[in-house]
C-alpha positions as CSV (number, residue, x, y, z in Angstrom):
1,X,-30.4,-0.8,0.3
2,X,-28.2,1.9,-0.4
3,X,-25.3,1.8,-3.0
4,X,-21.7,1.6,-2.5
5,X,-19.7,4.4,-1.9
6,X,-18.2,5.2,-5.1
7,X,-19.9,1.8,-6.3
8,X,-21.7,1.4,-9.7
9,X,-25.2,3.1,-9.9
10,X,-28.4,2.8,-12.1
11,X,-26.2,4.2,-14.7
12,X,-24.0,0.9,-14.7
13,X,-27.0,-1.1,-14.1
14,X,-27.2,-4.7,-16.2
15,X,-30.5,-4.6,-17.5
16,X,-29.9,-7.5,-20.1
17,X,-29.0,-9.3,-17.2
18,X,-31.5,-8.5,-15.0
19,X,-33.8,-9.1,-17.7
20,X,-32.8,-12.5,-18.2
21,X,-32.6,-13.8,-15.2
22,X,-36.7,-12.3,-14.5
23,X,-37.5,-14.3,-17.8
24,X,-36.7,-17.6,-16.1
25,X,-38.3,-17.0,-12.9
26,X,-41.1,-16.0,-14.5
27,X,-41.1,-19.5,-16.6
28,X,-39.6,-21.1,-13.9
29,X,-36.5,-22.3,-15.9
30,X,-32.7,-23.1,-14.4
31,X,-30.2,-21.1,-15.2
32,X,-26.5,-21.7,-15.8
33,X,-24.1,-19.2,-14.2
34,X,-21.1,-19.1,-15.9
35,X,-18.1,-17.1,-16.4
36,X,-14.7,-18.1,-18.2
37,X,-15.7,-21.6,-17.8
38,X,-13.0,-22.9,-16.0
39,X,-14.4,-24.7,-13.0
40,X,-17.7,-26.1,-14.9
41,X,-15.8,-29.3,-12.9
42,X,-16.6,-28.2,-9.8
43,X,-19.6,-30.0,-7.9
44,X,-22.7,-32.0,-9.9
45,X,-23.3,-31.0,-13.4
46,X,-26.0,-28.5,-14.0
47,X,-28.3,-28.4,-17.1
48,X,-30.5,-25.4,-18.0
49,X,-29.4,-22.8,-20.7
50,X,-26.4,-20.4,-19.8
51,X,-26.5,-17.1,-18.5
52,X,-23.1,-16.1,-19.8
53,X,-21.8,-13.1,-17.3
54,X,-18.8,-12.2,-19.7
55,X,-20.7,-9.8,-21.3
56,X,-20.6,-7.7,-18.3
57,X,-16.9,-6.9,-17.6
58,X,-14.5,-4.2,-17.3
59,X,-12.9,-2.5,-14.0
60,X,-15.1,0.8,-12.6
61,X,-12.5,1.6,-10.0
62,X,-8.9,1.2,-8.7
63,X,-8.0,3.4,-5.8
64,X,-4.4,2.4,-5.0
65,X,-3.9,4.3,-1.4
66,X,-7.3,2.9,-0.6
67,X,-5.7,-0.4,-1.4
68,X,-9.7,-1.7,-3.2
69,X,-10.6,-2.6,-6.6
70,X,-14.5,-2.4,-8.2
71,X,-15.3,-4.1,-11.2
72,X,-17.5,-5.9,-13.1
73,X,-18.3,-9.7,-12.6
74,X,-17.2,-11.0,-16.0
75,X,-13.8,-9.5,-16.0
76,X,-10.9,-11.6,-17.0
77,X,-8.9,-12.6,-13.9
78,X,-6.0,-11.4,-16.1
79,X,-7.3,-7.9,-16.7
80,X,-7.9,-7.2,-13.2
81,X,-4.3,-8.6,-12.2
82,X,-2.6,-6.6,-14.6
83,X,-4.1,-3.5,-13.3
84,X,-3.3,-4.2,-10.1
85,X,0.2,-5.3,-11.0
86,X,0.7,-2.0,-12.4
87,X,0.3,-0.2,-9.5
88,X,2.5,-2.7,-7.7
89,X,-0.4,-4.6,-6.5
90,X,-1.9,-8.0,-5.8
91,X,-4.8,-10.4,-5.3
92,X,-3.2,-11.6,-2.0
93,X,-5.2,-15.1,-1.6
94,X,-3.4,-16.5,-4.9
95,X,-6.7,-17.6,-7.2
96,X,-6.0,-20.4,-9.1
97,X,-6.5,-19.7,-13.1
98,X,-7.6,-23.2,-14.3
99,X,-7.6,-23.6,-18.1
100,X,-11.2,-24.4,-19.7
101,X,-12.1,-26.9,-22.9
102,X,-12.4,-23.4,-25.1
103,X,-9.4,-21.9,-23.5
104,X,-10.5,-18.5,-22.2
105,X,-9.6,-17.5,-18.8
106,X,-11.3,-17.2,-15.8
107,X,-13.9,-14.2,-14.6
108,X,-13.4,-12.4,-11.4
109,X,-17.1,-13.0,-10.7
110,X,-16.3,-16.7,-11.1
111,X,-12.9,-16.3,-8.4
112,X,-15.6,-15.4,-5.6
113,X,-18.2,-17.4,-6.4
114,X,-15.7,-20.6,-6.6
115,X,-14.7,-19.5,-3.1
116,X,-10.8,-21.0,-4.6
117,X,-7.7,-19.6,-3.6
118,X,-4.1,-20.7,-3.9
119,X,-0.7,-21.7,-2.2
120,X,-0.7,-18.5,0.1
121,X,-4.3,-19.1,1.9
122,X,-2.9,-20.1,5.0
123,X,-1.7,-17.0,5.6
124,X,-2.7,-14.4,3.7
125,X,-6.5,-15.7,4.2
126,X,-9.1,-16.8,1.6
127,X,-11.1,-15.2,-1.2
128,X,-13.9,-14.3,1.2
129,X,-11.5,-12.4,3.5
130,X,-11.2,-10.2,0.7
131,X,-14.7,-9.4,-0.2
132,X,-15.8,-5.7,0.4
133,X,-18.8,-5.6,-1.3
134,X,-21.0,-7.1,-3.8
135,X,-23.9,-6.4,-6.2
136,X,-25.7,-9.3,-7.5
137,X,-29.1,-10.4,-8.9
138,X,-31.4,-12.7,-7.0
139,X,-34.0,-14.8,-8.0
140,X,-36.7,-12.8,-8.7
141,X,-34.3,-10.4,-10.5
142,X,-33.7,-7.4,-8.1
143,X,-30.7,-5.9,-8.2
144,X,-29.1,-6.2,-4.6
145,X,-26.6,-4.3,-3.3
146,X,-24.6,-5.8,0.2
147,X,-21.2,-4.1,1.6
148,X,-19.1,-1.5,0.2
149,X,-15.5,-0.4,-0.1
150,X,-14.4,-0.3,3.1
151,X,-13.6,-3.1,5.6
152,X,-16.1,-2.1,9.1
153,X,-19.3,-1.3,7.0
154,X,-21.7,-4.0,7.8
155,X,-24.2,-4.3,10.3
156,X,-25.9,-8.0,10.2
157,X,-25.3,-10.9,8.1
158,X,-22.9,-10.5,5.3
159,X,-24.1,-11.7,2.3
160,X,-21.6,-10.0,0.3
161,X,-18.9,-12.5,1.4
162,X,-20.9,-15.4,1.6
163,X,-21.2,-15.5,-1.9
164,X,-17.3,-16.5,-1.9
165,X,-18.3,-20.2,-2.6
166,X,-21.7,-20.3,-3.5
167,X,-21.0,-21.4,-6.7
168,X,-23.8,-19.7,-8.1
169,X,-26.5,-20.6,-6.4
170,X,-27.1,-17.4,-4.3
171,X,-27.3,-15.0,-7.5
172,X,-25.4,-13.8,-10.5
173,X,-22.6,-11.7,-9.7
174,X,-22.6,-8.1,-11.3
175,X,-20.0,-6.3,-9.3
176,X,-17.2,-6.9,-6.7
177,X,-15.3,-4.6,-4.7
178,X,-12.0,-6.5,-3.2
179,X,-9.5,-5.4,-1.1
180,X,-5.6,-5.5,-2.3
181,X,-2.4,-5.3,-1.0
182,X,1.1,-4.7,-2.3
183,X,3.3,-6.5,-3.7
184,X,6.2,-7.9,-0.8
185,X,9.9,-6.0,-1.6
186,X,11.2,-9.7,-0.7
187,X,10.4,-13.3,-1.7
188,X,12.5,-16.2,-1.7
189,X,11.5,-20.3,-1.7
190,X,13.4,-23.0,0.2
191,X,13.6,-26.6,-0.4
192,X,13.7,-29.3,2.1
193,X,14.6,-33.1,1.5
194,X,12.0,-34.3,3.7
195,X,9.4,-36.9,4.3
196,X,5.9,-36.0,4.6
197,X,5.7,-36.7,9.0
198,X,9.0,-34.5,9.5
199,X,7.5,-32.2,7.2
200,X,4.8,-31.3,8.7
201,X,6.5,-31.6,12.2
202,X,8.9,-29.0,10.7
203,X,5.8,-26.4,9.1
204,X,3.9,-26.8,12.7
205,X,7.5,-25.7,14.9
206,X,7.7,-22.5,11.6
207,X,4.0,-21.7,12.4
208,X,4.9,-21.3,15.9
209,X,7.5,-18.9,15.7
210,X,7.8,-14.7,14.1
211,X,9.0,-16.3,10.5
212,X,7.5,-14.6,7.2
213,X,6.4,-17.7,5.9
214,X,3.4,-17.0,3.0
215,X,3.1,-20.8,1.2
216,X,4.5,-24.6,1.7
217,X,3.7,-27.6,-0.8
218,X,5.0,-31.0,0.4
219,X,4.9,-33.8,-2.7
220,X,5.9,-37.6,-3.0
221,X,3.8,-39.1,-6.0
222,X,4.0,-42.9,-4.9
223,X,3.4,-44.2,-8.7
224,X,6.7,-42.8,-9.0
225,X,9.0,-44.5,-6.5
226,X,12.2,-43.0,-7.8
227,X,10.8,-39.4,-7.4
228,X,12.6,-37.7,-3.7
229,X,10.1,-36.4,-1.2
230,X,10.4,-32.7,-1.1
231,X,9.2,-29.8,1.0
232,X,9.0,-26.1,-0.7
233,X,8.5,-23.3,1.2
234,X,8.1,-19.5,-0.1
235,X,8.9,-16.5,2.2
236,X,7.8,-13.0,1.7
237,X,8.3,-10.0,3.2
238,X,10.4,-7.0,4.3
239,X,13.9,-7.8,2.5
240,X,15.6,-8.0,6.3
241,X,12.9,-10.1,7.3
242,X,13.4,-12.5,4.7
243,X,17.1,-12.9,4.7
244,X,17.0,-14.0,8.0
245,X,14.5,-16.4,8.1
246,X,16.7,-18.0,4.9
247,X,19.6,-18.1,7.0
248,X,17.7,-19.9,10.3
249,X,15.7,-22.5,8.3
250,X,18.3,-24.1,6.2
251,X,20.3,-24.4,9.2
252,X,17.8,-25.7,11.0
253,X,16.2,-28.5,8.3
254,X,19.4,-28.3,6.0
255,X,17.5,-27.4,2.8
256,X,18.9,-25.0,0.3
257,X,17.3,-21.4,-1.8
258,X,15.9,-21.7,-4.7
259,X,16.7,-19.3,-7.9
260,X,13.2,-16.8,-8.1
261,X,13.4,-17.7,-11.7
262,X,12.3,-21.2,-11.5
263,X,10.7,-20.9,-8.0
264,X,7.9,-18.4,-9.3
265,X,6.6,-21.0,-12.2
266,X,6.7,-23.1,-10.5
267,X,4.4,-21.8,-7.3
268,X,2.2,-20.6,-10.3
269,X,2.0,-24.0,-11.6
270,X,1.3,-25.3,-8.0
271,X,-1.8,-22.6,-8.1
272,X,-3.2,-23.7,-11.3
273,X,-2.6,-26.8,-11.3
274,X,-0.3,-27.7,-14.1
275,X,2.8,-29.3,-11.9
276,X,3.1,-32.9,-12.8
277,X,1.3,-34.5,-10.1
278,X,-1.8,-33.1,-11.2
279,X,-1.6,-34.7,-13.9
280,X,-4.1,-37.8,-13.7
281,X,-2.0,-41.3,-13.4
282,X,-5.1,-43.6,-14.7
283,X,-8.0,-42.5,-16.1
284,X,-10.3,-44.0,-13.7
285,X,-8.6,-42.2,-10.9
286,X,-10.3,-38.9,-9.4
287,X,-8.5,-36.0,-7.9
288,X,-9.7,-35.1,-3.9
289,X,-9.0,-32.2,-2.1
290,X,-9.0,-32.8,1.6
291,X,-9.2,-29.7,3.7
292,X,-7.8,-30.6,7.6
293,X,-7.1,-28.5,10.6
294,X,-3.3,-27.8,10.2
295,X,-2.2,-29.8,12.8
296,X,-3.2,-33.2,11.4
297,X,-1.0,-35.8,11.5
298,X,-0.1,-37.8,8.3
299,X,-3.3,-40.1,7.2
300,X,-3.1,-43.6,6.7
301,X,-4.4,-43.4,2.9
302,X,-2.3,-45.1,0.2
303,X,-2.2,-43.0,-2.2
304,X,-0.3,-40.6,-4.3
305,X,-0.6,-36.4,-2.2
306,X,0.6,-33.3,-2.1
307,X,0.1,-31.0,0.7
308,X,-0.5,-27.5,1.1
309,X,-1.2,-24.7,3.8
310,X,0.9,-26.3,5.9
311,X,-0.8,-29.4,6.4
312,X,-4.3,-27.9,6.3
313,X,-5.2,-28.6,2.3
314,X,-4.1,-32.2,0.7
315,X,-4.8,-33.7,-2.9
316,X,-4.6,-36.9,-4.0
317,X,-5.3,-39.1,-6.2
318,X,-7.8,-42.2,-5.6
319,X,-11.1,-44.0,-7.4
320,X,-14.3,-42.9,-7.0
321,X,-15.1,-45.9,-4.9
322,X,-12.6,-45.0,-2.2
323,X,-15.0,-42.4,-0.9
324,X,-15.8,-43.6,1.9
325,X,-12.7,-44.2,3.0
326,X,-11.0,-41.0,1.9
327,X,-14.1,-39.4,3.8
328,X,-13.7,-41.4,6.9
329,X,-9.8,-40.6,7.4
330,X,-10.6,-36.8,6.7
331,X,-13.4,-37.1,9.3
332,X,-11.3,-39.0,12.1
333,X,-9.7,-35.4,12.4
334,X,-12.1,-33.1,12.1
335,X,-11.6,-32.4,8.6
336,X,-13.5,-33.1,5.1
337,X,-13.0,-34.6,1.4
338,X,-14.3,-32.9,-1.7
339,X,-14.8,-35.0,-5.0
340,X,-12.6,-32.3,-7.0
341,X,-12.5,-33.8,-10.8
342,X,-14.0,-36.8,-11.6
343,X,-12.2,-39.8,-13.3
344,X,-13.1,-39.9,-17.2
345,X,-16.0,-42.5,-16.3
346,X,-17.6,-39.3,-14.5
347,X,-18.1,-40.7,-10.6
348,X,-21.7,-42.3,-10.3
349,X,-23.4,-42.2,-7.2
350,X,-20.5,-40.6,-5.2
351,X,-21.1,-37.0,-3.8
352,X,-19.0,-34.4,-4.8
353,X,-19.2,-32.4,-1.4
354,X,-19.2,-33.9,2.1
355,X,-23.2,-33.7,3.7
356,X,-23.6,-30.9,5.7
357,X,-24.3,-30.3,9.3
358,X,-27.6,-30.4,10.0
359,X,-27.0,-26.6,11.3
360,X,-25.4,-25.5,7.9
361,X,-27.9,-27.0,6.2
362,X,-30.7,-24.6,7.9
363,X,-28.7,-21.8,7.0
364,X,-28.1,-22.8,3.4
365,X,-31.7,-23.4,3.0
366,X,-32.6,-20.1,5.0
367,X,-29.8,-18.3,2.6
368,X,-31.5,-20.1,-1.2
369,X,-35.1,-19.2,-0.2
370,X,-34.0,-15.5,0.6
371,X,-32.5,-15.0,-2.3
372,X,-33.7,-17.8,-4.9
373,X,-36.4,-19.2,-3.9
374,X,-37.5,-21.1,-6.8
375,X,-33.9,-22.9,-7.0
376,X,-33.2,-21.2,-10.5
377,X,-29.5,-20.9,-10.5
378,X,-27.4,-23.7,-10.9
379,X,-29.7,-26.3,-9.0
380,X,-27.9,-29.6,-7.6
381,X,-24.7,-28.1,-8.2
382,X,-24.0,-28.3,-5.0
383,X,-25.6,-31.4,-4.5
């Protein structure tokens, strides 16, 4: 398979790496993938000793007309967004940085292979959008190289991107390239006093017409009756571009602009989960992310949400044993409920991720015995 244009070579190889991972095939032990830590949450625990990819960080290329970035897996999120910002730059899909138990910061290799991205993924597109090219180590510890730098490079399937998600259970990470884009000249936020139904009625008319909407986040916490329902939407753009759209949509829904100043924390609190609703209200609640088709219509669940993506991602907060209803409401509309963080009594016997299709599941088994075939990394995380 030949190398990425301008990608690393043999000379940035990971031997310790590579090393590591043929110890465990050859002994046939699991391996934990893991990066900054900061979504061990995510899907069923794994056991197995770590393979810790922080070792291997550091960024082997910016090319700022080229608008791509290459670097190493176990990079800081914040390293790579700081070059990037200094170049007027961005990771358009948004990534969440979640804090961990030992408080250090997420890896870029750990961004893709969550698959997570943040209040702008309706538009802007999701993490795997953004996926160029990867090098990564499979189960029998070859070094595999998939895509490259430039956006109409691949011929067949594209395993580079469908690592976005895999939560590690395709192969450790070594290398990314990603594509960036600047940073918008304009952004403002609007805020509409609105409940949830005329919310979204109001997002589905904006979707339809040439507005430079980027990111909406409806939220009415219902443990907290005195708390207004509220609709925020960001805006960015071309400075004209934005202006106007300012001026049409708080005459058309009556809302009012925001300051930036307390608009941006506030978005970046909405990424990363911080606001106030995420904070749990009982301990033997769990938080689910339900992920719709933007036109659904408000659910008949009682229980406390906030919406993103314009209708098309929803938390809330419910027990474990609500599954199967929370499941069966996302399901009447062609949609799907994830088990996102477990109560503190864990969630026993309820799957974290929906069952598959019975077609998705040929191709996840087709995909594991390609490139792991003895189900070292992170087996069951993904149920």
């Amino acid at each position: 398979m030949a190398a990425m244009p301008n990608s690393p070579t043999n000379e940035d190889r990971p031997q310790h790496l590579i090393e590591q991972v043929q110890a465990a095939s050859a002994a046939r032990t699991p391996l934990r993938i893991r990066g900054g830590n900061t979504k061990a949450f995510l899907g069923e625990p794994v056991q197995g000793p770590p393979l810790d990819t922080r070792v291997w960080s550091g960024v082997v290329s910016h090319e700022p007309t080229e608008l791509v970035i290459t670097v190493r897996a176990g990079t800081p999120l914040a390293e790579v967004q700081a070059v990037l910002a200094d170049k007027g730059q961005h990771l358009p899909f948004d990534p969440p940085c979640f804090a961990s138990v030992s408080g250090d910061g997420a890896t870029i290799g750990g961004v893709v292979a969550a698959g997570l991205a943040g209040p702008a993924r309706a538009t802007a597109g999701g993490v795997r959008d953004f996926v160029l090219g990867a090098q990564f180590i499979d189960g029998r510890g070859h070094w595999l190289t998939f895509g490259g730098q430039v956006m109409k490079n691949v011929a067949g399937y594209d395993v580079s991107r469908a690592l976005a998600g895999s939560l590690g259970t395709l192969g450790v990470i070594t290398h990314l390239s990603l594509k960036v884009l600047p940073v918008a000249p304009a952004e403002a936020t609007l805020v509409f006093p609105l409940g949830q139904r005329d919310a979204l009625e109001q997002l589905h008319r904006w979707g339809g017409q040439p507005l430079p909407i980027n990111a909406s986040c409806w939220v009415k916490d219902v443990t907290a009756p005195d708390q207004p329902e509220l609709l925020f939407v960001r805006l960015r753009g071309a400075v004209a571009a934005v202006e106007s759209a300012c001026e049409r949509m708080v005459r058309e829904a009556g809302g009012q602009r925001m300051d930036n100043a307390q608009a941006g924390p506030d978005w970046a609190a909405c990424r990363d989960q911080t606001l106030p609703f995420f904070n749990s209200p009982s301990p033997d609640l769990c938080l689910w992310r339900l992920s719709l088709p933007q036109t659904a219509p408000v659910l008949d669940l009682p229980f406390a949400q906030l919406i993103e993506w314009q209708g098309a991602q929803r938390w809330l907060w419910a027990p474990a044993s609500a599954a199967a209803q929370i499941r069966a409401a996302a399901a009447a509309v062609q949609g799907h409920a994830t088990l996102f963080r477990a109560g503190a009594d864990g969630a026993p016997g309820v799957r974290r991720f929906d069952a598959e299709s019975p077609a998705l599941q040929a191709i996840t088994k087709r995909l594991r015995e390609a490139f792991d075939p003895q189900g070292i990394f992170n087996p069951g995380r993904m149920g």
